[in-house]
N, C-alpha and C positions, 0 to 999 in steps of 0.2 A: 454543316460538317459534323457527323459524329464525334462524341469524344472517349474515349477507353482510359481508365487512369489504371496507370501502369503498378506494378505489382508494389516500386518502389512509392509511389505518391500514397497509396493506402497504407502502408504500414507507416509512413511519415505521421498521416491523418491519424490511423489507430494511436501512435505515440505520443500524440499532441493530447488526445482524450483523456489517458491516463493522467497527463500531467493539469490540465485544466477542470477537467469535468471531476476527478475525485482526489486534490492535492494529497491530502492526507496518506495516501497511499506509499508516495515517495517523499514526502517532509515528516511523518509522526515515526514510523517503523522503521527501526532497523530492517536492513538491506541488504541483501546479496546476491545483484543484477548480474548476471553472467551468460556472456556470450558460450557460455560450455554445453556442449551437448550432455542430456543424459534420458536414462531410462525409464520409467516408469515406476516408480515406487523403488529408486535409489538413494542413495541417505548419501547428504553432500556435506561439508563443513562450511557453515557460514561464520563470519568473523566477526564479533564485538569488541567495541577497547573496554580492556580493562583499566586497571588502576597503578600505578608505581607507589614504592612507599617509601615515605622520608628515610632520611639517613642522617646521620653524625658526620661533622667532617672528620676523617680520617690524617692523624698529623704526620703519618709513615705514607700510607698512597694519596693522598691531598682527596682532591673532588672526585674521583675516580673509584674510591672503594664501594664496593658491593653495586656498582650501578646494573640498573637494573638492561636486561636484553630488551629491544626493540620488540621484536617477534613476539617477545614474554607478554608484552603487552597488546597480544590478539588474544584474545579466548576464541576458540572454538567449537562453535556450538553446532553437533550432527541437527540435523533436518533431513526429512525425510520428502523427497519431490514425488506424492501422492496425486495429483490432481494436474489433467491431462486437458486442456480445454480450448477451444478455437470457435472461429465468426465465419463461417462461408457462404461466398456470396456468388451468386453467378451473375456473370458479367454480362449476356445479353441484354438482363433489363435494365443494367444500370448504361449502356453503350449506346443511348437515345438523345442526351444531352445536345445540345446545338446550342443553347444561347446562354447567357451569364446566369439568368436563372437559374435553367435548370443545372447547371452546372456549379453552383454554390449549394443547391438541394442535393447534386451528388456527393459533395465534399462532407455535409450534413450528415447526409447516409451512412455518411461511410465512418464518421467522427461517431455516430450514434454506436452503427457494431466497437468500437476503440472503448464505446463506454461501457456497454452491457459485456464485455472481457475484463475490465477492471474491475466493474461493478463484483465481479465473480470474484474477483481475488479478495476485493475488501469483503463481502459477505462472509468468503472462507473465513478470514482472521478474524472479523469481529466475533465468529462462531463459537471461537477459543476465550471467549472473553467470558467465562463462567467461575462460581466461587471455588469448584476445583480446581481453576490455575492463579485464582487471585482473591485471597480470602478479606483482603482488606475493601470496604463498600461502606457506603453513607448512603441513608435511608432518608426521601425524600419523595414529598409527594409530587407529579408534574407540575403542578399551582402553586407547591413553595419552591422549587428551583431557581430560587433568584440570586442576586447579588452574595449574601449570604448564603446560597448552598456553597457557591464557589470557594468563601472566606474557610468555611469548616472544612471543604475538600483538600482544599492549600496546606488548613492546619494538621490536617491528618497522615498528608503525607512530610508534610517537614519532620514532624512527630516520627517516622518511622527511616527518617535518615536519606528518603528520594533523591537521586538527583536536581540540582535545583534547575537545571539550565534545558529549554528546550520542551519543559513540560506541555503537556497537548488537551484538548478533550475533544471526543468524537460524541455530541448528544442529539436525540430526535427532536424533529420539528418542535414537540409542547413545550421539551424544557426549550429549546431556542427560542419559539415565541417570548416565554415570559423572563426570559434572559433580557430577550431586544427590547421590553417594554418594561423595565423593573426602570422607574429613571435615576437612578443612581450609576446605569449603564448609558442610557440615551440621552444624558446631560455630558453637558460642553467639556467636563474632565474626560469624557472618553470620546472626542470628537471623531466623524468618521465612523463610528459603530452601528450604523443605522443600517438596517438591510435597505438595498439600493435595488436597481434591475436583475442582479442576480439574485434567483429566487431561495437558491441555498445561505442560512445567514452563516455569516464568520466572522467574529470578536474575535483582535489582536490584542496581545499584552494588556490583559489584565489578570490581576490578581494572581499574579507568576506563572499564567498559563501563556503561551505563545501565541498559540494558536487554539481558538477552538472552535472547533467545523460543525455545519448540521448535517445530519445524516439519517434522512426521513425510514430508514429501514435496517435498524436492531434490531439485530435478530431476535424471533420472540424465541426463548430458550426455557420458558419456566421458570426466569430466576426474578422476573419482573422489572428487565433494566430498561433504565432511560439513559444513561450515557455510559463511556468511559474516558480516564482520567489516567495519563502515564507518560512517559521518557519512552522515548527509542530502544530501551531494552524489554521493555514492557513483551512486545510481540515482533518478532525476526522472520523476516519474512524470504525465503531464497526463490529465483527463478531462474529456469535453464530454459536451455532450446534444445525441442526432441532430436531425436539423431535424424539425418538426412538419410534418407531410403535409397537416393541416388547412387549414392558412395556405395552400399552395397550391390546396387543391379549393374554398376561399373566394372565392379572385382569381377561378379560371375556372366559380364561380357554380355549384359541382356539391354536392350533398347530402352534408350530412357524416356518415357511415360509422362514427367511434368518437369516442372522448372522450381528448385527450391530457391529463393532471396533471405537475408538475414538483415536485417537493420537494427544501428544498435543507437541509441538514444546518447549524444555527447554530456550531456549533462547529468545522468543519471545512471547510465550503464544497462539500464535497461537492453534487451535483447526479446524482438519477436521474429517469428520465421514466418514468410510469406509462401504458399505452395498453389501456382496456378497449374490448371491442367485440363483439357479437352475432350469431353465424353465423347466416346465411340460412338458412331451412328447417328448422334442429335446433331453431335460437333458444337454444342454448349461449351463456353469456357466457365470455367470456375476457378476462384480463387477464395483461398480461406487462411485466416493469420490466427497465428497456433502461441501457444506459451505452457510451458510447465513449472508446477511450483509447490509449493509446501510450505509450513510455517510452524513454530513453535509459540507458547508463551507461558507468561509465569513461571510460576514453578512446575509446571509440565504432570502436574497431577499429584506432586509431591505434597509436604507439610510445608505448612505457613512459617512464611520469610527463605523458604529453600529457590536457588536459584534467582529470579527474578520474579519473583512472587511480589515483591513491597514495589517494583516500577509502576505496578498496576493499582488502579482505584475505582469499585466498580461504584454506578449509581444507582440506585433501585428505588422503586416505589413502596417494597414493604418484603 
């Protein structure tokens, strides 16, 4: 018996990719997952917390004076939803399945397009990761990136007042290599640090980093990096879901053409739009899962320490 995975099982699969295959995506960056339609190259308001600031007790209003608004404490950072991008698949080849195998090879398949769609989005952001939006960077050759490149990254961002809590890095395979094999890393104080079957390495909580992920493809930019080093405000990442076409050929009374699905990720707010549909004449079905996005960082091409320029720490080799 054939099997067809339905519009909702693949966008499931696609959702699971992002969150397994490139964590960092939705644990390092700030975030702003929304089920909201929008247009192409519209500029949305994504929201970071900001800060409250002490007070004095007040001996006329008690704990109440000068408190700060809730709301107050969202910033509003415009982004602009540039980047328009989707996985389509047609479903004849995949609607061969009959036995566990091939049917764990389809879910594979289909996990694979969930990755090369993220893969898109984290390439975008790490793109932004140049001394135009982050002038702060520690020079390091891939063969010293060790234990101590981390100490001096630490120290330089304490140094410029970072956030302490949640900090991340994203570095390529060389510096992970000599990260996993420095043993000051792969001794018993960092037990569990050892890259295991999963081939991407990932060191937890050290050296006030949370997390820091390998990520075999930084982009090459000219600027000679091997990782980066930042807080959630570092780079802001918004996604939307295109408008649905249906809605319009609805209004003007025209025959509806395909079938739009939305699924939206409970844990992250994530939102992708699934759109299957039937070519004329072949009678191929296809389906392809869509996402729109944009992202900011740094100081957004400004001057050094403007905006969120200091969340960021770039690593270069020279």
């Amino acid at each position: 018996m054939a099997l067809t995975l339905s519009t909702t099982q693949i966008l499931e699969l696609v959702l699971d990719a992002f969150k397994v295959r490139l964590p960092f995506l939705v644990n390092a960056f700030a975030t702003d997952f929304s089920a909201e339609k929008a247009k192409l190259n519209q500029t949305v308001n994504a929201r970071i917390a900001g800060l409250p600031t002490v007070q004095d007790y007040d001996g006329t209003n008690g704990y109440k004076a000068n408190a700060t608004d809730a709301k107050a404490l969202l910033d509003d950072v415009p982004v602009t939803i540039n980047q328009h991008k989707h996985v389509p698949i047609k479903l004849d080849f995949l609607d061969i399945a009959s036995t566990v195998k091939q049917i764990n090879l389809l879910e594979e398949a289909t996990m694979n397009c969930g990755y090369v769609l993220a893969k898109s989005i984290a390439d975008y952001c790490l793109s932004l990761v140049v001394a135009a939006n982050f002038s702060e960077s520690s020079v390091f050759t891939a063969a010293n990136s060790d234990f101590d490149m981390l100490t001096n990254v630490r120290e330089d961002m304490n140094g410029k007042g970072v956030n302490t809590l949640g900090r991340f890095g994203i570095v390529n395979s060389a510096v992970m290599t000599v990260l996993a094999s420095d043993s000051r890393i792969a001794s018993g104080d960092y037990h569990g640090q050892k890259i295991g079957e999963e081939a991407l390495g990932h060191l937890k909580a050290i050296q006030g980093f949370a997390n820091i992920w390998e990520y075999p493809d930084m982009p090459a930019n000219g600027e000679n990096q091997t990782g980066f080093f930042g807080t959630r405000e570092s780079i802001i990442l918004a996604t939307r879901v295109p408008s649905d076409t249906n809605e319009i050929a609805k209004a003007a009374g025209i025959p509806q053409v395909a079938s739009f699905e939305t699924l939206t990720d409970e844990d992250t707010g994530l939102t992708l739009l699934g759109i299957k549909w039937i070519e004329q004449g072949t009678f191929d079905v296809y389906c392809t899962v869509a996402v729109m996005y944009g992202a900011v960082a740094g100081s957004q091409g400004g001057s050094a320490g403007d905006l969120c320029d200091y969340a960021g720490h770039r690593l270069v080799t020279a």
